[in-house]
C-alpha positions as CSV (number, residue, x, y, z in Angstrom):
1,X,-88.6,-217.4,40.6
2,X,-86.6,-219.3,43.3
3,X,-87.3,-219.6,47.0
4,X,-84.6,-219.4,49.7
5,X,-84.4,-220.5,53.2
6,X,-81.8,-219.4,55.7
7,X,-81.8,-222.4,58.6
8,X,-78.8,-221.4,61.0
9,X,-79.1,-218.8,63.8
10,X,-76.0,-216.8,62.6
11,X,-75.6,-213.3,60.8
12,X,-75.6,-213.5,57.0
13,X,-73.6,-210.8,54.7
14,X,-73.8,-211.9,50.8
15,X,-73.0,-209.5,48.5
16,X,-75.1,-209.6,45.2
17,X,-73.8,-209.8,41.8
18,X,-75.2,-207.8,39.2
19,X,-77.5,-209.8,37.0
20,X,-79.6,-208.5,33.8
21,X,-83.0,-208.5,35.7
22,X,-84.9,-206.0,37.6
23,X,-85.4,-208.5,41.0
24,X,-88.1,-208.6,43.5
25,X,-86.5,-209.9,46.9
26,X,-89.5,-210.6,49.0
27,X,-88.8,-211.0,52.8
28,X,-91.0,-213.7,54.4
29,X,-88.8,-214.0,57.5
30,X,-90.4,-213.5,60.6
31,X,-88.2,-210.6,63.1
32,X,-86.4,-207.6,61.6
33,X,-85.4,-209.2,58.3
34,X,-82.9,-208.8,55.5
35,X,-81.0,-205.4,55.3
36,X,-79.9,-204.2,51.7
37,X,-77.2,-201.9,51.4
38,X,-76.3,-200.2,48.5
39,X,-74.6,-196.6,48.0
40,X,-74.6,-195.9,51.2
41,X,-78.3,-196.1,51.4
42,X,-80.1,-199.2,53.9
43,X,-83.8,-201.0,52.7
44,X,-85.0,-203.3,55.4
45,X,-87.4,-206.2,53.7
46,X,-89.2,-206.7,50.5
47,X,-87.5,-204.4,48.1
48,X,-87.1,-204.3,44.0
49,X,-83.6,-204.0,42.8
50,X,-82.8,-202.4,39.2
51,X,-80.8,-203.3,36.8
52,X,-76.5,-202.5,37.2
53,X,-77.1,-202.3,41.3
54,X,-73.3,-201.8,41.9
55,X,-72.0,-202.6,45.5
56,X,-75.1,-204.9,47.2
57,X,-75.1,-206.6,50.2
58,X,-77.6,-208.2,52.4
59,X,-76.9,-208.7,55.6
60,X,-79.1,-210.2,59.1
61,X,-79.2,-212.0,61.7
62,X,-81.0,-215.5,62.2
63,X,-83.3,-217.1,60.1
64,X,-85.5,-216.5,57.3
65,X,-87.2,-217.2,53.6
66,X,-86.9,-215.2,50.8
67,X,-88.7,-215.7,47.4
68,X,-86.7,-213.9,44.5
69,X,-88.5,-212.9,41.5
70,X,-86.2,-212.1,38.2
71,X,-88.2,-210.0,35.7
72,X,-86.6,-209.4,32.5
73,X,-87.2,-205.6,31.8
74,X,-89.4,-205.6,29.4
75,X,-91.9,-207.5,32.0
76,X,-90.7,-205.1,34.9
77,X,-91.4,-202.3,32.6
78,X,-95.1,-203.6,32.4
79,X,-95.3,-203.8,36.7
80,X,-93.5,-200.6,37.2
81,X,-93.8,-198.6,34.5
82,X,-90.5,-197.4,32.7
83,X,-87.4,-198.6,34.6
84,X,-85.4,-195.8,34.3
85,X,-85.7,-194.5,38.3
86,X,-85.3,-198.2,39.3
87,X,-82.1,-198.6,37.7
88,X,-78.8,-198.4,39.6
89,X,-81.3,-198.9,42.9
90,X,-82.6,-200.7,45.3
91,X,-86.1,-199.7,46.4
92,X,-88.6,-200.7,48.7
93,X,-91.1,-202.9,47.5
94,X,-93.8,-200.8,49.3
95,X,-92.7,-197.5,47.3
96,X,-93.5,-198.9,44.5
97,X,-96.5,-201.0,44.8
98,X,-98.0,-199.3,47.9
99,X,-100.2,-201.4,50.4
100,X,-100.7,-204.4,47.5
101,X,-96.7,-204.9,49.2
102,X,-97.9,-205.5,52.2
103,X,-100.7,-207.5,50.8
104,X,-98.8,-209.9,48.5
105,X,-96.6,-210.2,51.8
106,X,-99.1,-211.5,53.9
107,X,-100.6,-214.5,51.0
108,X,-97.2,-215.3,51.0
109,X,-96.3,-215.7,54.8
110,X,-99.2,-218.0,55.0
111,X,-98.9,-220.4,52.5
112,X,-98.6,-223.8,52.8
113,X,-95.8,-224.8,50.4
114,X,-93.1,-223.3,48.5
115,X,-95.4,-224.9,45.7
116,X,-98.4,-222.9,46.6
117,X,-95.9,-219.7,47.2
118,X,-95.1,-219.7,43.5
119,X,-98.6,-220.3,42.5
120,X,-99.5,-217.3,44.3
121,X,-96.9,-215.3,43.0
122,X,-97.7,-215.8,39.6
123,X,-101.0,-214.9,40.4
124,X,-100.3,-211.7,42.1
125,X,-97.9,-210.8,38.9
126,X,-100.4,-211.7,36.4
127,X,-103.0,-209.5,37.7
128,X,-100.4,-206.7,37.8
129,X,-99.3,-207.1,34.3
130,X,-100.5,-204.4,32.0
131,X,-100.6,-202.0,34.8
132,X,-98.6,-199.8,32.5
133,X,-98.1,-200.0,28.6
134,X,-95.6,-202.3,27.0
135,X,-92.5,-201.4,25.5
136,X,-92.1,-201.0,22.3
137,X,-92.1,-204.5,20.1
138,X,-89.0,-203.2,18.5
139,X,-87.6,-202.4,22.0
140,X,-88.9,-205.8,23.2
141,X,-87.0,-207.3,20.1
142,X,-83.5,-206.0,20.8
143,X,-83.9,-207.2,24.2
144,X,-84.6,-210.4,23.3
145,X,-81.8,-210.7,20.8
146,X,-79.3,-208.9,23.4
147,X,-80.1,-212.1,25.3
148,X,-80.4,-214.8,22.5
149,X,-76.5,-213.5,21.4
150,X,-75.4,-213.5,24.8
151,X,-74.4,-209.9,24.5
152,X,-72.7,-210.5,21.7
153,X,-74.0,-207.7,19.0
154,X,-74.0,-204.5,17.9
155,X,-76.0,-201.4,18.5
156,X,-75.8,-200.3,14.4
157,X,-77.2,-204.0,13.8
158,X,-80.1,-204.2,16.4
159,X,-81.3,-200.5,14.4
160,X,-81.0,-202.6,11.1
161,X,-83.2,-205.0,12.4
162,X,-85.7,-203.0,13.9
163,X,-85.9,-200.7,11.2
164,X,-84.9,-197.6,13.3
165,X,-82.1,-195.3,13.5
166,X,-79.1,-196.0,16.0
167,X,-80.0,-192.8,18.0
168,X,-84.2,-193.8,18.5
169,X,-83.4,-197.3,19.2
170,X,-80.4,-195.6,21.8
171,X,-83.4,-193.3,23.1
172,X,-86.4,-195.6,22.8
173,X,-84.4,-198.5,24.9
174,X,-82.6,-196.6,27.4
175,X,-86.2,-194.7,28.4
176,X,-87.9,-197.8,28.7
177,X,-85.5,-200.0,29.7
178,X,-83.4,-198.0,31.9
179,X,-80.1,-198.7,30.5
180,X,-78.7,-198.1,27.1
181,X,-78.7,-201.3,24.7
182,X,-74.4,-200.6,24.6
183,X,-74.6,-201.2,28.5
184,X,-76.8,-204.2,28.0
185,X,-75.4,-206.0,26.1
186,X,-72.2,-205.8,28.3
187,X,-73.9,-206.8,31.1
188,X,-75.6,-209.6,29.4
189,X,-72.0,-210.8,28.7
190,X,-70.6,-210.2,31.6
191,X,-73.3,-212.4,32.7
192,X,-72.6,-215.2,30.8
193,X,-69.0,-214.8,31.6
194,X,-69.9,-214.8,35.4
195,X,-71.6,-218.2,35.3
196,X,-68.7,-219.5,33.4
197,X,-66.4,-219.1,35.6
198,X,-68.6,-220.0,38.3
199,X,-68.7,-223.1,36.8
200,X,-65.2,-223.6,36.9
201,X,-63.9,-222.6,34.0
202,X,-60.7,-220.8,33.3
203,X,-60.6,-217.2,33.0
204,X,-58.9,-217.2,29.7
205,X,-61.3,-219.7,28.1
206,X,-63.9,-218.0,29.5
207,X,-62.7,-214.4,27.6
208,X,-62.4,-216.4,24.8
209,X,-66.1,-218.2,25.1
210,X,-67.4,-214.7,26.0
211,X,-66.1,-212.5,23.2
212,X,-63.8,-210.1,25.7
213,X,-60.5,-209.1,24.0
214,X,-58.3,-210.8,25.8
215,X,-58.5,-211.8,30.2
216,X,-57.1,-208.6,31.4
217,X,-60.9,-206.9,29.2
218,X,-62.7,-209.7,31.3
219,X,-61.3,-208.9,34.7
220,X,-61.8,-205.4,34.0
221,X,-65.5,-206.0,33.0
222,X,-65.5,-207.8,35.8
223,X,-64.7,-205.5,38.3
224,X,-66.8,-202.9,36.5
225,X,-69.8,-204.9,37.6
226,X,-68.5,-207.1,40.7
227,X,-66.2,-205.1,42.2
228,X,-64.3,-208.4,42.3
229,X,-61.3,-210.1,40.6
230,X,-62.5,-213.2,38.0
231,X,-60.9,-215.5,40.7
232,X,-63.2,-214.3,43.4
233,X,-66.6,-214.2,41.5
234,X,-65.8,-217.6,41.0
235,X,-66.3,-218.2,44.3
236,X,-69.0,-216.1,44.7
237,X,-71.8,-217.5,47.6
238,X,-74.8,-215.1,45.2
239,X,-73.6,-217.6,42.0
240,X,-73.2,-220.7,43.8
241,X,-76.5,-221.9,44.6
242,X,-77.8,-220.5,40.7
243,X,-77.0,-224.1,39.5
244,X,-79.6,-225.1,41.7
245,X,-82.0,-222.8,42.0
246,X,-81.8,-221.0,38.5
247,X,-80.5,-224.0,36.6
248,X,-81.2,-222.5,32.9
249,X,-78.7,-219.7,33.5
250,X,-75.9,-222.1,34.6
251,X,-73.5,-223.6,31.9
252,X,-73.1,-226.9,34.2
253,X,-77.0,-227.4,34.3
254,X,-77.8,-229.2,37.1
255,X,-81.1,-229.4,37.8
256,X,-82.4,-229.6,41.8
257,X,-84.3,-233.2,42.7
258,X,-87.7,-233.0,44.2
259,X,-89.5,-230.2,42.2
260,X,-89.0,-227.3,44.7
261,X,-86.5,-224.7,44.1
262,X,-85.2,-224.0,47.9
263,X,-81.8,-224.1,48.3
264,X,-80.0,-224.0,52.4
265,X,-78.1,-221.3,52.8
266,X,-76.3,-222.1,55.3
């Protein structure tokens, strides 16, 4: 988790790059808050965003604090039970978790510290954990090794580990996942790729690194989950501040001073 705080009185439009976590943004900005749009369709606050969001933005006016959660699936799917309606969406945190939103809200308005903000967060999750029943262990598994290989493996192979046939490990992980372990482990790469580049690396090492074909398969996985060119996720304000505030999923690794994970944006 990572908190964010928006310090200068101007309007805000960031648009969010897919990542391979179901994500709690919770809004503890005082005033109307962040507005996330997505399809077509507007959530004003605390929301949970699925997995392959497409076209996100969030946009306001002012200033604010935001704490962002990442849940790998396999925890999401223990808070919200199987991810399947969550994915491709953005809902409001409420729908989901009813007046504990509100609740959890309010702990972390008042808080001291961004310190005592995570504390309570972890607290709050922990208690909600096992609301519903895990995934499967071999699900859990060819999650894990979707991750571990960067994307980088094969449906047929993930069945031969888990003892399964391609078709129930297809069934078993898009039902409890939400998305299909093909689609995974492209968006895990993609992923990788993103933060790559991000870090200023050239697109064709970076197709290379990744495992795409060639840099015209990169910039068209690329736009498949951007909507951008390679050049302009690059850039990208939603991966800029990751070095800082998620510094394990950035190849350049720097590491924030000072123990708190609140980067400006501003």
């Amino acid at each position: 988790m990572a908190g964010f705080r928006h310090r200068v009185p101007a309007f805000v439009d960031i648009a969010m790059v897919a990542y391979p976590s179901v994500t709690l943004l919770v809004d503890l900005s005082e005033g109307e808050g962040v507005v996330y749009e997505n399809h077509g369709r507007h959530e004003r606050g605390s929301v949970v965003v699925g997995l392959l969001p497409g076209d996100l933005r969030a946009t306001g006016w002012g200033v604010g604090e935001c704490l962002q959660i990442r849940l790998e699936p396999v925890a999401a799917a223990a808070l919200f039970g199987a991810s399947t309606e969550l994915s491709g969406t953005v809902v409001a945190l409420e729908d989901v978790w009813g007046r504990d939103a509100g609740q959890a809200e309010d702990r972390l308005r008042a808080a001291a510290s961004w310190d005592e903000r995570f504390t309570i967060a972890v607290d709050i999750l922990g208690r909600l954990l096992g609301t519903y029943p895990p995934v499967d262990p071999q699900v859990a598994y060819a999650w894990r090794r979707t991750l571990t290989s960067r994307g980088r493996v094969r449906v047929d192979g993930l069945a031969d580990e888990v003892g399964w046939s391609r078709k129930r490990l297809w069934s078993r992980f898009r039902s409890q996942l939400g998305i299909t372990p093909k689609r995974a482990a492209r968006l895990v790469r993609f992923d990788h790729a993103a933060h790559l580049l991000a870090a200023g690396h050239a697109a064709s090492r970076v197709a290379t690194e990744s495992g795409y074909v060639d840099q015209s398969h990169l910039h068209r996985e690329v736009t498949t989950f951007a909507g951008l060119t390679p050049t302009a996720l690059a850039v990208a304000p939603w991966l800029a501040v990751d070095g800082v505030a998620w510094p394990a999923s950035s190849p350049s690794r720097r590491v924030a001073k000072g123990g708190e994970r609140v980067p400006d944006l501003r």
